[in-house]
C-alpha positions in Angstrom: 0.0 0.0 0.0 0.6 3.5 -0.7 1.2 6.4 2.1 -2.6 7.4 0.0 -4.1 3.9 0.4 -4.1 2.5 -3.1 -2.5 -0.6 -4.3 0.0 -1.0 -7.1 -2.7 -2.3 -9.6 -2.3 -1.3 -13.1 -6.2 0.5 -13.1 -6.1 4.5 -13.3 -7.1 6.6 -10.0 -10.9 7.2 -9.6 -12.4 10.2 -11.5 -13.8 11.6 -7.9 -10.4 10.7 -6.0 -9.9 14.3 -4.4 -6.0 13.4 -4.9 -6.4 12.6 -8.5 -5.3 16.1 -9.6 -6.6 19.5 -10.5 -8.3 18.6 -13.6 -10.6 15.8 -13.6 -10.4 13.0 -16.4 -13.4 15.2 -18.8 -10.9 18.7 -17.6 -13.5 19.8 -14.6 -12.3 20.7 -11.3 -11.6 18.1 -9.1 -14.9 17.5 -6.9 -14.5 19.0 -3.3 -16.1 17.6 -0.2 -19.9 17.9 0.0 -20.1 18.4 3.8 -18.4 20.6 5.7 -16.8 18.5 8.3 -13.6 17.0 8.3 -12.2 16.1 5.0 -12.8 12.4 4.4 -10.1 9.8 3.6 -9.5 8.7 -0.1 -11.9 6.1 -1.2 -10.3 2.8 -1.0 -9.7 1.0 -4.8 -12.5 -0.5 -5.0 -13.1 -4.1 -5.3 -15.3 -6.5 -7.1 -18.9 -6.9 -4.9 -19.2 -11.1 -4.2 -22.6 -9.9 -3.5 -24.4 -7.6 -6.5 -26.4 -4.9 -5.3 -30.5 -5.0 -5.1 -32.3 -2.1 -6.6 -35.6 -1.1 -5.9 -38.3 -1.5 -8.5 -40.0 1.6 -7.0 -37.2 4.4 -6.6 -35.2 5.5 -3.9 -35.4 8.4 -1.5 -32.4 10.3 -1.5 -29.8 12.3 -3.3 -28.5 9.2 -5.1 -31.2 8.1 -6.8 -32.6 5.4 -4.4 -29.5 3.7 -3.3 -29.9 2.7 0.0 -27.8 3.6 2.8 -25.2 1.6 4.4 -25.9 1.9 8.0 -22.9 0.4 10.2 -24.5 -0.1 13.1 -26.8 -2.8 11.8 -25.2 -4.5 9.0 -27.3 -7.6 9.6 -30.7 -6.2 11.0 -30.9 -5.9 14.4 -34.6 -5.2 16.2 -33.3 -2.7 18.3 -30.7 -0.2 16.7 -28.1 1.7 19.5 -28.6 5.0 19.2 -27.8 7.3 17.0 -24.4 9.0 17.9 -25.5 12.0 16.5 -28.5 12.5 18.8 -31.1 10.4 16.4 -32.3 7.3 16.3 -31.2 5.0 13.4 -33.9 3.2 11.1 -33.9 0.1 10.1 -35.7 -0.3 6.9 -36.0 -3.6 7.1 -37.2 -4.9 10.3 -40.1 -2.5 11.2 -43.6 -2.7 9.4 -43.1 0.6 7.6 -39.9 -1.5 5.8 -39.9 -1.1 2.1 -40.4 -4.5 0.8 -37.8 -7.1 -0.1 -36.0 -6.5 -3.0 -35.9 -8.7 -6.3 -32.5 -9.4 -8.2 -32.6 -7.4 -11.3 -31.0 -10.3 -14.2 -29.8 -7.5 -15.9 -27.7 -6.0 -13.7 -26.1 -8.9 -12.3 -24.8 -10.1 -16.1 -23.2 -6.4 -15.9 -21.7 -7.2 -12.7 -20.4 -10.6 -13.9 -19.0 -9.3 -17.3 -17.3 -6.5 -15.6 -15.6 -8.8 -12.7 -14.7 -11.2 -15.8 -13.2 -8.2 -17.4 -11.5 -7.1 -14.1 -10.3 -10.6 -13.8 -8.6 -10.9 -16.7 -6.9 -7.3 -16.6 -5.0 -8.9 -13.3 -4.3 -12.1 -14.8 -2.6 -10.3 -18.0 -0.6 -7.9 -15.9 0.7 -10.7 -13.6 4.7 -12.3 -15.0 4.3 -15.5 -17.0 6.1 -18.4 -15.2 9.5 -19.5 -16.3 8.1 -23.2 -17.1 4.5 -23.7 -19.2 3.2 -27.1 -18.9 2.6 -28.1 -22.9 -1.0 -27.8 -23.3 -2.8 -31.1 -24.6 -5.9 -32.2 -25.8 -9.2 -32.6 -23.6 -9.5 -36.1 -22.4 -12.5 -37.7 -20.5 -11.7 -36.8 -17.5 -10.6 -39.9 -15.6 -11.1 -41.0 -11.8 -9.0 -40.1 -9.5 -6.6 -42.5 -7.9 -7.1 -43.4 -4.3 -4.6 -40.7 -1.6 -1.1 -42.5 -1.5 1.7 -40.2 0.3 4.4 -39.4 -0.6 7.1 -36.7 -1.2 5.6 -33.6 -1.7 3.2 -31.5 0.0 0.5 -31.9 -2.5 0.0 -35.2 -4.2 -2.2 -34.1 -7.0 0.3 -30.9 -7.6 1.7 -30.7 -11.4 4.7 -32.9 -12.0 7.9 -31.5 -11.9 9.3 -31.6 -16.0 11.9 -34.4 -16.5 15.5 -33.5 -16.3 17.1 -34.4 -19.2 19.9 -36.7 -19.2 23.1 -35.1 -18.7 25.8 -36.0 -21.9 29.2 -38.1 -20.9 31.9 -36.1 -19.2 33.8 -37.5 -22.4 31.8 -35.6 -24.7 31.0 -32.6 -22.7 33.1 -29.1 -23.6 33.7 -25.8 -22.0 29.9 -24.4 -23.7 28.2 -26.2 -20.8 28.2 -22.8 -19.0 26.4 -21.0 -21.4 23.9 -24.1 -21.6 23.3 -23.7 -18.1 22.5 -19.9 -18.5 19.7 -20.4 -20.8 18.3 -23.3 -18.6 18.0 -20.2 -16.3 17.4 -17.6 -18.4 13.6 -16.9 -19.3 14.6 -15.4 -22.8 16.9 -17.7 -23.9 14.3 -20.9 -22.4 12.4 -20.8 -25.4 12.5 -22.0 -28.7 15.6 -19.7 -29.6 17.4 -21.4 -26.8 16.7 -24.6 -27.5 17.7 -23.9 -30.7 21.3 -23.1 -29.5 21.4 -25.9 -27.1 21.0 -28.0 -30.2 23.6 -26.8 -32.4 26.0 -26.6 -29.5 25.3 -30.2 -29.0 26.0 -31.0 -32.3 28.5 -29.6 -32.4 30.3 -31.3 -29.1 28.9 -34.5 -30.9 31.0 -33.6 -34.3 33.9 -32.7 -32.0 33.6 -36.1 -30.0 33.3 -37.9 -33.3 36.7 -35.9 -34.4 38.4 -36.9 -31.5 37.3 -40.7 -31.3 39.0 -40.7 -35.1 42.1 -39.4 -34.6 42.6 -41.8 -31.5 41.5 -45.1 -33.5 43.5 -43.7 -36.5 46.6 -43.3 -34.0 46.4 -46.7 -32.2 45.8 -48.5 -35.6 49.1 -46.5 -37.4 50.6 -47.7 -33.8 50.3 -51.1 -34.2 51.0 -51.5 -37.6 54.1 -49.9 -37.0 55.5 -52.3 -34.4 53.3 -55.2 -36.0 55.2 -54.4 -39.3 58.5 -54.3 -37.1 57.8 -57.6 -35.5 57.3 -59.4 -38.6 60.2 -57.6 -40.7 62.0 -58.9 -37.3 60.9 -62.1 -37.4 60.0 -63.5 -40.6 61.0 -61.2 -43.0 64.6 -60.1 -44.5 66.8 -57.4 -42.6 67.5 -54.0 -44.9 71.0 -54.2 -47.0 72.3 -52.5 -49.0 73.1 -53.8 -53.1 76.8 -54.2 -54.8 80.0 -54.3 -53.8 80.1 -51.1 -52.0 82.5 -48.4 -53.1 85.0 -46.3 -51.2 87.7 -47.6 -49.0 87.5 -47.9 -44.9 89.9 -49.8 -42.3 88.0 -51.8 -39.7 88.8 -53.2 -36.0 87.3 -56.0 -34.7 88.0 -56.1 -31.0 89.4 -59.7 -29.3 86.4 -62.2 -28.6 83.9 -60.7 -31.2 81.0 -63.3 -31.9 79.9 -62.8 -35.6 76.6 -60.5 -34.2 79.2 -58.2 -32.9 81.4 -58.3 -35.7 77.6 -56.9 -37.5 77.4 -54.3 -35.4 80.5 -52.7 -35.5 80.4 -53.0 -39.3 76.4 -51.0 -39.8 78.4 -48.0 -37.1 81.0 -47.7 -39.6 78.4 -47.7 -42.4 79.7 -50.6 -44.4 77.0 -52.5 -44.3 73.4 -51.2 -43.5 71.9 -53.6 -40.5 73.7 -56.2 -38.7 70.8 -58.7 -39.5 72.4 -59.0 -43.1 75.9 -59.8 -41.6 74.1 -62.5 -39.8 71.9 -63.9 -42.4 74.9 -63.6 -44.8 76.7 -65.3 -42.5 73.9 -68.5 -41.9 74.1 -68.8 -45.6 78.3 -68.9 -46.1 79.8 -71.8 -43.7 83.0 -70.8 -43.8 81.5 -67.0 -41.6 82.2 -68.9 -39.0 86.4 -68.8 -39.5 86.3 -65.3 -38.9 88.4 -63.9 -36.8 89.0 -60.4 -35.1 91.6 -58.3 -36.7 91.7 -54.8 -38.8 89.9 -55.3 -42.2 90.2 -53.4 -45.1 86.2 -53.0 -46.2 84.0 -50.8 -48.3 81.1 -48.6 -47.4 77.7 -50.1 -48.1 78.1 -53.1 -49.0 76.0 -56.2 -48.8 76.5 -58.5 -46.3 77.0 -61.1 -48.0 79.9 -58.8 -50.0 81.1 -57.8 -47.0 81.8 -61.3 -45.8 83.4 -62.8 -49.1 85.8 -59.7 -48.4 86.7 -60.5 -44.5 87.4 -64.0 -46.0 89.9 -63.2 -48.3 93.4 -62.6 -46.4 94.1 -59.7 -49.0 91.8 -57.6 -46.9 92.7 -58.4 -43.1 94.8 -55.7 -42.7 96.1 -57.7 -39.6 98.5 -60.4 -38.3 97.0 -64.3 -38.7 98.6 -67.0 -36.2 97.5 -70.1 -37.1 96.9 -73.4 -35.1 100.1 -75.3 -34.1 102.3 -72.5 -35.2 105.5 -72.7 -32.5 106.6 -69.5 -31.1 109.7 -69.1 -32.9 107.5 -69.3 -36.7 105.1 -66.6 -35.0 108.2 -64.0 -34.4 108.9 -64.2 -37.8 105.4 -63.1 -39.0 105.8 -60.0 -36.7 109.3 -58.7 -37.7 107.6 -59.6 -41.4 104.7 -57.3 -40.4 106.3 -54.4 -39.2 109.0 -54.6 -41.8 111.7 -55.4 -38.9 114.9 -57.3 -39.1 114.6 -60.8 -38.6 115.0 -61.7 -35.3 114.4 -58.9 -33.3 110.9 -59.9 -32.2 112.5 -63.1 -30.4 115.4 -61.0 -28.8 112.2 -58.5 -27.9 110.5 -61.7 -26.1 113.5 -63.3 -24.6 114.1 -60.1 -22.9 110.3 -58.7 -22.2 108.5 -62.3 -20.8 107.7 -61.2 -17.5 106.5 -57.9 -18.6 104.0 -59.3 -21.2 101.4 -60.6 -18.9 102.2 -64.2 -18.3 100.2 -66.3 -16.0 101.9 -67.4 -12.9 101.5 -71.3 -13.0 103.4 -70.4 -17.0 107.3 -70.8 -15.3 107.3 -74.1 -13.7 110.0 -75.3 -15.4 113.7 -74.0 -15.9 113.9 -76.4 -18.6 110.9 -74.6 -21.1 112.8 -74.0 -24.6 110.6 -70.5 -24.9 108.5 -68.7 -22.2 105.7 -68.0 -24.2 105.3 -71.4 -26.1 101.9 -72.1 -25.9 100.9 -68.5 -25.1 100.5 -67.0 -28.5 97.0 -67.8 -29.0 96.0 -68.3 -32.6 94.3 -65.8 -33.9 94.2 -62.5 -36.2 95.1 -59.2 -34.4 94.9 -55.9 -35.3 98.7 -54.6 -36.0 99.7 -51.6 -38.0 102.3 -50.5 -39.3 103.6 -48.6 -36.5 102.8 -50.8 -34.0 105.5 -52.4 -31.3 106.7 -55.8 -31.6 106.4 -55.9 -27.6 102.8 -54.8 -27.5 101.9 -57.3 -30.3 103.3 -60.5 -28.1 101.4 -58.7 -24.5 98.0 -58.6 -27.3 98.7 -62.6 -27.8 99.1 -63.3 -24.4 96.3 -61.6 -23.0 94.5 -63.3 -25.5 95.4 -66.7 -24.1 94.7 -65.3 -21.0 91.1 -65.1 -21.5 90.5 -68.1 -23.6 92.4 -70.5 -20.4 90.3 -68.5 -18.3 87.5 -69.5 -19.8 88.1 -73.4 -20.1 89.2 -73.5 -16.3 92.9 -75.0 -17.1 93.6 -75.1 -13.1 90.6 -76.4 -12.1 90.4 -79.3 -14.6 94.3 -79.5 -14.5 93.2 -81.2 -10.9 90.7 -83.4 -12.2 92.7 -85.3 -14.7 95.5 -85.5 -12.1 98.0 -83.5 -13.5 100.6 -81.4 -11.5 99.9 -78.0 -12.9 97.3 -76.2 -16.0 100.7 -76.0 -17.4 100.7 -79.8 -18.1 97.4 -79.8 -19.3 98.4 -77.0 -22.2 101.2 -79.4 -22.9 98.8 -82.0 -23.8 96.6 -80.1 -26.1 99.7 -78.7 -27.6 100.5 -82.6 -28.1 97.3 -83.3 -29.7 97.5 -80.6 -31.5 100.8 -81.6 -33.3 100.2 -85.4 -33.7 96.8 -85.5 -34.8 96.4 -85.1 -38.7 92.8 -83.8 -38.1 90.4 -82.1 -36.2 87.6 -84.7 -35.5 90.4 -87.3 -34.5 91.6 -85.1 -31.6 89.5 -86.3 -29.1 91.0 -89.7 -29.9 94.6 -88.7 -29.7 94.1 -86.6 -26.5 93.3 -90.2 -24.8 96.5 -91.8 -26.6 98.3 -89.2 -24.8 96.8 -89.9 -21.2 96.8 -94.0 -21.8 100.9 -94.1 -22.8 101.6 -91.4 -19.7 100.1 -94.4 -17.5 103.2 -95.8 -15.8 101.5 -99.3 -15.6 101.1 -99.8 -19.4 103.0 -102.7 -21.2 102.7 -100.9 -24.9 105.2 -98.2 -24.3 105.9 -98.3 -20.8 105.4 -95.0 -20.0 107.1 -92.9 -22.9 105.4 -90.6 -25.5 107.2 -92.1 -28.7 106.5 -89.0 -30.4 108.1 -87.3 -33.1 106.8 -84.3 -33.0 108.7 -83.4 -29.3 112.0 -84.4 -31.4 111.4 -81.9 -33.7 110.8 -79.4 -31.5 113.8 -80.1 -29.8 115.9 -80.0 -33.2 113.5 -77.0 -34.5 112.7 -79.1 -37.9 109.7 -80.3 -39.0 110.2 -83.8 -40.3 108.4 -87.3 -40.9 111.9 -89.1 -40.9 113.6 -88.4 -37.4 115.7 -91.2 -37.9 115.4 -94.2 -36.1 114.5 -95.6 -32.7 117.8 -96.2 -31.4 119.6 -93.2 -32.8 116.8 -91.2 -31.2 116.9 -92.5 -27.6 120.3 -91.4 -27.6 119.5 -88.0 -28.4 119.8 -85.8 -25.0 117.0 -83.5 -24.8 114.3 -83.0 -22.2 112.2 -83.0 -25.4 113.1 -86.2 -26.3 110.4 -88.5 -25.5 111.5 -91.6 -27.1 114.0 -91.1 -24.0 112.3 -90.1 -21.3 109.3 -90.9 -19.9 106.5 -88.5 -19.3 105.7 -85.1 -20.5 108.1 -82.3 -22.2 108.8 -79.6 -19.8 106.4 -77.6 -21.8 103.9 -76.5 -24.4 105.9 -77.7 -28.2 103.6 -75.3 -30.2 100.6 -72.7 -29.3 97.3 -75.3 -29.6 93.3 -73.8 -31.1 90.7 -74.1 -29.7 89.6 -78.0 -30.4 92.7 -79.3 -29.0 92.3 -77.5 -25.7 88.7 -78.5 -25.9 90.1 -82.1 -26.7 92.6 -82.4 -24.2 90.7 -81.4 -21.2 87.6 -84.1 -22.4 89.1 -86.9 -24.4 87.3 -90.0 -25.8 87.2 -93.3 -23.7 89.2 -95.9 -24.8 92.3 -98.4 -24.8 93.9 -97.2 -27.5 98.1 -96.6 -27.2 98.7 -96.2 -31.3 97.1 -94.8 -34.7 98.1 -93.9 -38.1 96.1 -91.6 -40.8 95.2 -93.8 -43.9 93.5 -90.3 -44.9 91.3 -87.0 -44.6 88.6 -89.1 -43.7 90.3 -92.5 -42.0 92.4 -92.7 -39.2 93.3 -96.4 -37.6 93.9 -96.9 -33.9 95.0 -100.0 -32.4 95.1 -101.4 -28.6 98.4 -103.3 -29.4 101.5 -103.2 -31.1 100.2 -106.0 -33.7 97.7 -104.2 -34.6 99.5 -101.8 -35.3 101.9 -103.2 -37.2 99.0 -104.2 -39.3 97.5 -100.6 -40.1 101.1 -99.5 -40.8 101.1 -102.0 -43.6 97.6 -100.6 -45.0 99.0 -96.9 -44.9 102.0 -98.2 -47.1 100.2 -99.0 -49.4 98.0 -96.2 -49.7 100.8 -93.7 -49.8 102.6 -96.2 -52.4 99.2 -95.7 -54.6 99.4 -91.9 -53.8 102.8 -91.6 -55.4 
């Protein structure tokens, strides 16, 4: 309310409102009080009558017209009506026999009175705010019972449902518009179809954006795997990369000591001769004599294929290195050296004799004051990486330290022991042994145990001595099938000498490979005390001097049909 006493309602101030102004709605003067007593209030708004008005059908007394007056003392018709405060009495026109007579209602003016409060009505309705939310409006249905009272949440159980919240998209496929979605949802203006409108193209998009993003994963996991899927097969079952030709260029390669042949490939794809060390390999399954290769300087090409690059390490025109083969003695390796560095002959044995302790030598290697050469047996056959500047001393220490590893490896002191033998220099006598008396490689195992059955002291073949020319030549430093005969040999005076005395040399009579050290330390089982190769592929052993004496006869005559 007002300080004046009217409402906020959208209808215009009364035409006989003293307050309305100076001119009245028609441009009179705005009525003035009729009485002359104190100035009344302002009229109330006035207010639809619940109850229409009764006229009467004969007139009214009065200034009005015949309205009849409202008397608040009796508003419901009292016999006896107080009195009147200003001295009369009031009448009551109703309850006294003078009353005018009831009053009829007049049809007329009550469908006025309707119409107007109808038209009233609606003015209030129309100036009222819509509601954010409009139930949809549907079609008139018989009107069904109602179900029977079940509570429940809610304070009113027949109240309008609350609309359905929509279901809420993934997290996944949600995006930073969800704010503005969320604004329209609260906004009236933006709640109707405009809004929805932009909800829906929002969503789409977010949809085509989800859709974008689900692609470019699946498109990266699949060019994932079929990366390393086609690496796995290539890997696997398919040929490594190489290269074509015989390469072109010149380069000089080192291959470090104890290089297995998948090293040897990857040193080689570093240096860019060849392209992956998987075509080394495979070149090297496919040529059988790869496995000869040895580690040394090479003289290669750049990118070549591997199987180029291995018919090239083959050939000794390209092993820029030094080659010691199997059985050499000491004395024939000193002479490849000072050939090597383009040295005077002898001066790598003077360089030895003078530099053995220096060189790296094992301490079980001077048992014997009676060892021809220090480092017999300790030049370990193989090919080694020496240029032309290099030292004749640090050539030998290379050797040596490459024995060192390989005895290291076989356990010469430790299986020294189990074959009963005083020291692991004994044992690298034997394979030196087998190395120099057997012919070839697959008989070894046989002659390492001719070896151990004539060193038995109990034996009644040879009682106890070697009989072997090969220690005679050492000792003479010749190389010789015809050392003479028996009895001109056992009066030959050499510890070497073992058609004279019984036992092992003092040492090593040449520097063994690998298969007679392999050989020596786990012979073949067997009684066997002699043998003589018939050929490449035949060797004869025999328990007994007879038979012996019998495959001597056959080897006669096949070197007589040889001639």
């Amino acid at each position: 309310m007002t300080e004046y006493g009217r409402g906020y309602g959208s209808e215009p101030w009364h035409p006989e409102d003293p307050l309305y102004g100076e001119q009245a709605p028609h441009g009179g003067q705005a009525q003035q009080p009729r009485w002359g007593g104190p100035q009344s209030a302002p009229h109330p708004p006035q207010q639809p009558d619940p109850y229409p008005q009764q006229q009467y059908q004969g007139g009214w007394e009065g200034p009005q017209g015949g309205q009849l007056p409202y008397d608040p003392y009796d508003p419901y018709g009292q016999q006896h009506p107080p009195a009147d405060p200003y001295g009369g009495v009031s009448h009551d026109y109703y309850g006294t026999p003078d009353a005018y007579p009831q009053q009829q209602p007049d049809p007329l003016h009550q469908q006025a009175q309707q119409a107007q409060q109808a038209q009233q009505a609606q003015q209030m309705q129309q100036t009222q705010p819509q509601p954010l939310y409009q139930p949809p409006q549907h079609p008139q249905h018989p009107q069904q019972p109602e179900p029977p009272y079940d509570e429940g949440p809610g304070d009113d159980w027949r109240a309008t449902p609350e609309p359905r919240e929509p279901e809420r998209e993934h997290a996944f496929f949600a995006d930073r518009e969800e704010d503005d979605d969320d604004r329209d949802d609260r906004d009236p203006r933006g709640a109707g179809r405009g809004g929805r409108e932009r909800r829906g193209k929002k969503n789409k998009r977010r949809s085509g954006r989800a859709c974008l993003v689900v692609a470019l994963l699946f498109v990266g996991a699949t060019g994932t795997v079929g990366y390393f899927g086609y690496d796995f097969i290539m890997s696997h079952f398919g040929s490594a990369p190489d290269y074509a030709g015989e390469g072109s260029g010149a380069i000089q390669i080192d291959i470090p000591d104890g290089s297995p042949l998948s090293e040897m490939g990857q040193i080689l794809q570093e240096k860019g001769v060849i392209k992956s060390a998987g075509a080394f390999t495979e070149a090297a399954g496919e040529n059988k004599e790869a496995q000869s290769l040895q580690p040394g300087t090479y003289s290669l090409r750049k990118k070549m294929s591997g199987a180029a690059a291995i018919e090239l390490m083959l050939d000794p025109k390209s092993r820029n290195g030094l080659t010691i083969r199997e059985g050499l003695r000491s004395t024939e390796v000193y002479k490849l050296i000072d050939t090597k560095l383009h040295l005077k002959a002898g001066t790598t044995k003077g360089v030895a004799k003078s530099e053995a302790k220096n060189l790296g030598l094992p301490s079980w290697a001077n048992d014997s004051s009676k060892i021809k050469d220090p480092l017999e047996g300790f030049l370990y056959p193989s090919t080694y990486s020496v240029g032309d500047k290099a030292k004749p001393a640090a050539v030998l220490k290379q050797m040596v330290a490459r024995a060192n590893q390989v005895y290291q490896r076989y356990d010469l002191e430790g299986n020294a022991r189990k074959l009963h033998l005083s020291s692991p220099m004994q044992l690298l006598t034997v394979a030196s042994l087998t190395q120099a008396e057997g012919k070839y490689k697959h008989d070894f195992v046989k002659v390492a145990r001719v070896v151990y059955n004539r060193l038995k002291p109990n034996n009644t073949e040879t009682y106890g001595l070697l009989d072997f020319d090969s220690t005679v030549n050492y000792a003479k430093s010749q190389s010789t099938l015809d050392t003479g005969s028996v009895d001109n040999l056992r009066n030959f005076n050499d510890p070497y000498n073992t058609y004279k005395f019984k036992g092992l040399p003092p040492g090593p009579i040449g520097n063994p490979g690998e298969v007679a050290l392999k050989s020596a330390i786990d012979p073949a089982k067997g009684n066997w005390y002699y043998f003589v190769s018939i050929s490449p592929d035949k060797t004869l052993f025999a328990e007994t001097n007879e038979q012996h004496e019998r495959n001597r006869r056959i080897y006669e005559k096949e070197h007589e049909k040889a001639r």
